[in-house]
N, C-alpha and C positions, 0 to 999 in steps of 0.2 A: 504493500500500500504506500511505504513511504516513498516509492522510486517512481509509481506509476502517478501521483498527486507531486512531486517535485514537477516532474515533467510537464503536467497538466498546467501548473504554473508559469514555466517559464515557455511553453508555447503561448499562455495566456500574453504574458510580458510581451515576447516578441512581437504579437501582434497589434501592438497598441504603443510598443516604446518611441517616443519622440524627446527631441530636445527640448531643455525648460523652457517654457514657453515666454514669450517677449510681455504678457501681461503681467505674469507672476514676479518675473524676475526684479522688479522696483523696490515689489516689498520685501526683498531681503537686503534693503538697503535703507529704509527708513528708520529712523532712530528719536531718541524722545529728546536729543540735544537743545531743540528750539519750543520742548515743553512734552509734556506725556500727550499721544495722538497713539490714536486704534492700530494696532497692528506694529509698535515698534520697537517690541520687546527684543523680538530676532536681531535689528540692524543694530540696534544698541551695542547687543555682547560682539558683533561682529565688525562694527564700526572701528574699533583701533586695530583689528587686523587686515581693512582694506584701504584705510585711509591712507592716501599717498602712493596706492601703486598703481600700476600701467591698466586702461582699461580689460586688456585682453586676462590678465591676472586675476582681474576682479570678479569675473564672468565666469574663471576658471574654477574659481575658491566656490562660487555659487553653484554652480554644477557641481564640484564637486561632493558641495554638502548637502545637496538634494540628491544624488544618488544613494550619498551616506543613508539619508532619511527612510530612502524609498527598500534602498537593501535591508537594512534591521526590519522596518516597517514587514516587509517579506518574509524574514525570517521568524519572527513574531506571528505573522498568520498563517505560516505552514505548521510552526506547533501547537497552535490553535487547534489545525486543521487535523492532526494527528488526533488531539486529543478528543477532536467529536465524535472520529473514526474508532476510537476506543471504547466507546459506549456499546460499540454492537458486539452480541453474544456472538463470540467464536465457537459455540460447541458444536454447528451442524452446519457447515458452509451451504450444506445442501438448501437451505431455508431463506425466504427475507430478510429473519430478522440477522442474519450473519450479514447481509450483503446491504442495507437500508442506508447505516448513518457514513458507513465508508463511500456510499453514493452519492449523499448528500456534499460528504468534503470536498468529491470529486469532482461536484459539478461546480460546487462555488470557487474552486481556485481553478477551474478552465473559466469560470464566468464571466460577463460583459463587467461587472465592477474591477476584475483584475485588471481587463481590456482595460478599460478607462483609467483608473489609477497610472496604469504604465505611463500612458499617454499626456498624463499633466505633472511632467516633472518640474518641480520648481513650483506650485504650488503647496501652501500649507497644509492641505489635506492629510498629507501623509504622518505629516507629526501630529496632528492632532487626533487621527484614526492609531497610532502609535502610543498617546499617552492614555487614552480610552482604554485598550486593550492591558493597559500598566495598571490601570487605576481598576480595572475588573480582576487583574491578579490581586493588587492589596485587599479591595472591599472580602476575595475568597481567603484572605490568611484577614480580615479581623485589624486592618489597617486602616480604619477611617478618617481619622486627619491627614495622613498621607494623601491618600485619594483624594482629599477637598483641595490638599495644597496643588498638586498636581492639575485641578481643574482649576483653579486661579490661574497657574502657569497656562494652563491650554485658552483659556479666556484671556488672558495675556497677548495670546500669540496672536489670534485670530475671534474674531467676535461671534465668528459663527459658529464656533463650538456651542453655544447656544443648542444648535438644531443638530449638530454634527461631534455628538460624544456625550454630551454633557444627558441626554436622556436616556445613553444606554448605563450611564454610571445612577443614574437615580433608578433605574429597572435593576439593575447590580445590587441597589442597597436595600429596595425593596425583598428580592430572593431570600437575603442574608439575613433581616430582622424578620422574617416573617417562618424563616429554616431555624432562627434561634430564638425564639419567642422570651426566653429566660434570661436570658441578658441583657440587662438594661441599655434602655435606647436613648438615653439622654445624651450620653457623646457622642452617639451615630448622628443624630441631630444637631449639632454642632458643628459637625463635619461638613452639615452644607449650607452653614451660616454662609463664611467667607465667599465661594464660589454663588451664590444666593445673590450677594448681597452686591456682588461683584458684575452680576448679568443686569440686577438689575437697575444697578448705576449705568452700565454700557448702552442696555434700551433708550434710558432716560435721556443719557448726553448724544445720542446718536439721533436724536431726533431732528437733530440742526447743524447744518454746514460748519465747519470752523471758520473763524471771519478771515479775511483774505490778506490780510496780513501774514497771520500764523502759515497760510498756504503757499503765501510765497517765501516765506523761511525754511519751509521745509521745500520746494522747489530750489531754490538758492544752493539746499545742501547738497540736493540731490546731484544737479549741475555739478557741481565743484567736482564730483569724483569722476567726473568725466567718463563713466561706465554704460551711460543711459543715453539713447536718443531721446528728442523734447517730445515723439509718442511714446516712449518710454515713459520718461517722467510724468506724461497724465495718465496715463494706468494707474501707475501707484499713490498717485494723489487724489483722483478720482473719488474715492469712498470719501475723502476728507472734504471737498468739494461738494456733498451729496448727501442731508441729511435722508434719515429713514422713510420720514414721508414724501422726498421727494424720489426715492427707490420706488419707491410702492407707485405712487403715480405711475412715471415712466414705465411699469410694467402693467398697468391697465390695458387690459384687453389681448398681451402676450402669457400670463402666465397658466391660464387653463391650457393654451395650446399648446406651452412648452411641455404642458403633466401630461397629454395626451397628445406627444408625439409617437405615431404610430410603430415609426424605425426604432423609435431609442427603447418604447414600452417591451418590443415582441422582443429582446434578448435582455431587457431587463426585470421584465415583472416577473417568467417563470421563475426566476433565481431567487426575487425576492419573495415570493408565497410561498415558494419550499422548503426555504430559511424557517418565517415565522412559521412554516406548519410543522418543520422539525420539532422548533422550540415547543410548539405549543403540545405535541404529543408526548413530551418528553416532561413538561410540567401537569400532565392534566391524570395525572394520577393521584394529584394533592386534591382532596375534592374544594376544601378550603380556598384554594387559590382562583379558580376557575376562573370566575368571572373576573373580579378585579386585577387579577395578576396579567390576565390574557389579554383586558385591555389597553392597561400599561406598556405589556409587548406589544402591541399594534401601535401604540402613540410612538412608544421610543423607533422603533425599526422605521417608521414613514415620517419620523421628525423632518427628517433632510429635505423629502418635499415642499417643507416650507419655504425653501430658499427661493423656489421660485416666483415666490409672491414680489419679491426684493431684486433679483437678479434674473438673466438670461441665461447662464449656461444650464441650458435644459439638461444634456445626456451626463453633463458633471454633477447635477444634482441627483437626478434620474436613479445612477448607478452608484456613489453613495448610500442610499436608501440599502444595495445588495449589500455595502460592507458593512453598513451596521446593523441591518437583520441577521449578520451571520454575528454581529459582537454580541449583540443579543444573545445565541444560542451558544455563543462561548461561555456567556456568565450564567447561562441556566448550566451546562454543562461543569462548570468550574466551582460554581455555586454548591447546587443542589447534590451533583455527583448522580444522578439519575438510574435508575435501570434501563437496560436494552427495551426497546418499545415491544410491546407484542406484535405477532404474525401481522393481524389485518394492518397497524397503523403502520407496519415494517411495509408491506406489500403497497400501500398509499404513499409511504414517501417515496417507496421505490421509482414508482411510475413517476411522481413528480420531479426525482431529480432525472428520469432519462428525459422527459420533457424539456427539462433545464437544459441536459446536454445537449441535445437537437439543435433546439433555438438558436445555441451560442455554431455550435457547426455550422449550423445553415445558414443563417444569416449575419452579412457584415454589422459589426459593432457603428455606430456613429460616435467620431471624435470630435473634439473642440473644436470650434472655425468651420465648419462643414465640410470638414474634412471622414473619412470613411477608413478604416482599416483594412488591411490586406486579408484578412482571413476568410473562414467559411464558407461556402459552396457558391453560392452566389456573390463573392468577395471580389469586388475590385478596386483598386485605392487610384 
């Protein structure tokens, strides 16, 4: 299993790998020098290691640390992916329920979200789907404040961890208090004071542009490292430029079309209802949890949808939704420690993940920029 899901992966990778993209790339250069502003936690630490050198150097450091992100990142969800794969009863190969959850890993690291992840390197996604997956290990060893401080960090980094981490770690804390009913929950509750309190400051000051002063300070800075073209530099100043409600406007009348894009839906949505149908046969033997826990896992796993009320990148949001319905089934798996599902609900996931794998063979992925990936039967780039 481990050779045939490596592989599933990095044919995943290949077919979506592209260079960091010319949007992303700014904000790994923004920094709080000219006052704290969303997103400059990154340039901050990384600002006196580029400052003063050659543009080509600087691009290089950046690449590099986005591949850094994206390999760990990797390597973090293949052992995930092992461990969902461990839940299925090895004693009868002959049966579903031997063959179900190792199906399921299979299908989500060939999936359209690997596709897509590959493909936006140099965005933030990766470390923030990176520190989620850290923070569902702490909450399963009984780490709670670690985990909060961690989600400050990931709000730090990026605001949309909001939609993108921050609800698979409160599904994570739900499992754990509700798996340990006997230990007091007062400092679990505490744990998500900071990160709480933290979002929703972000909501509040993101309602409205920084005034244009401040925007030209941080344009100023940006300039000076001489790494950025001036479409460069409005990328990454953009969000600064653009309070919440004027996000929201601007996507009036795009953002149901972007959830119901029909190309991005057919190789993402299999992936993602096999995910939470994993999860959800795999907690629905709690009878206790049923209803509320299940639709917590529904809220957290299609949080990312929400980006699209605010932004355009449909199939980056789209296929997000795949990576955090599968963190989702990592922290039920990690959490709970589950039994093998029985025959019938083995034999249901079965068919759902051969459906997943189809989808993703047969039809090309859509990338950023309307761009299309080289893969799958009907694949032409």
């Amino acid at each position: 299993m481990g050779v045939i899901g490596l592989a599933a992966f990095l044919y995943a990778v290949a077919r979506g790998l592209n260079p960091v993209c010319n949007y992303a790339f700014g904000h790994w250069l923004l920094t709080w020098n000219a006052g704290f502003i969303k997103r400059g936690f990154v340039g901050t630490l990384l600002h006196p290691f580029v400052a003063g050198r050659p543009s080509g150097e600087i691009r290089d450091i950046v690449t590099a640390l986005s591949c850094v992100a994206f390999t760990v990142l990797g390597a973090l969800l293949l052992r995930a992916a092992w461990r969902v794969a461990g839940c299925a009863n090895p004693s009868d190969w002959r049966t579903p329920g031997a063959w179900a959850l190792p199906a399921v890993a299979l299908a989500f690291l060939s999936s359209s979200g690997i596709i897509v992840a590959a493909s936006t390197l140099g965005f933030f996604d990766h470390l923030l789907l990176l520190l989620t997956l850290c923070c569902v290990d702490l909450i399963a060893r009984g780490r709670f404040a670690w985990a909060g401080a961690l989600c400050v960090l990931a709000l730090s980094i990026h605001e949309i961890f909001a939609v993108y981490g921050l609800p698979v770690v409160g599904f994570a804390m739900l499992l754990q208090i509700r798996g340990r009913e006997a230990d007091p929950r007062a400092w679990r509750s505490l744990a998500w004071l900071a990160p709480a309190t933290l979002f929703a400051g972000f909501i509040t000051w993101s309602g409205s542009a920084l005034p244009a002063a401040r925007i030209h300070a941080v344009r100023l800075e940006l300039a000076s490292l001489g790494a950025l073209s001036p479409r460069q530099i409005g990328f990454a100043v953009y969000h600064l430029e653009h309070g919440l409600s004027a996000n929201v406007a601007a996507q009036h009348g795009w953002a149901a079309r972007h959830l119901l894009d029909p190309a991005v839906d057919r190789v993402a949505w299999p992936a993602i209802l096999l995910l939470i149908a994993a999860s959800a046969v795999l907690l629905f033997d709690r009878p206790r949890w049923r209803r509320s826990t299940l639709a917590v896992l529904f809220a957290a796993a299609l949080a990312p949808l929400l980006a699209h009320i605010v932004a355009w990148d449909a199939t980056r949001f789209t296929n997000f939704a795949v990576m955090q319905a599968f963190a989702c089934l990592y922290a039920a798996v990690a959490i709970t420690r589950p039994p093998a599902p029985g025959p019938r609900a083995s034999a249901i996931l079965l068919l759902l993940a051969l459906a997943a794998l189809g989808a993703t063979l047969y039809w090309p992925t859509p990338l950023m920029s309307g761009h299309v990936d080289g893969g799958g039967i009907l694949g032409v780039r």
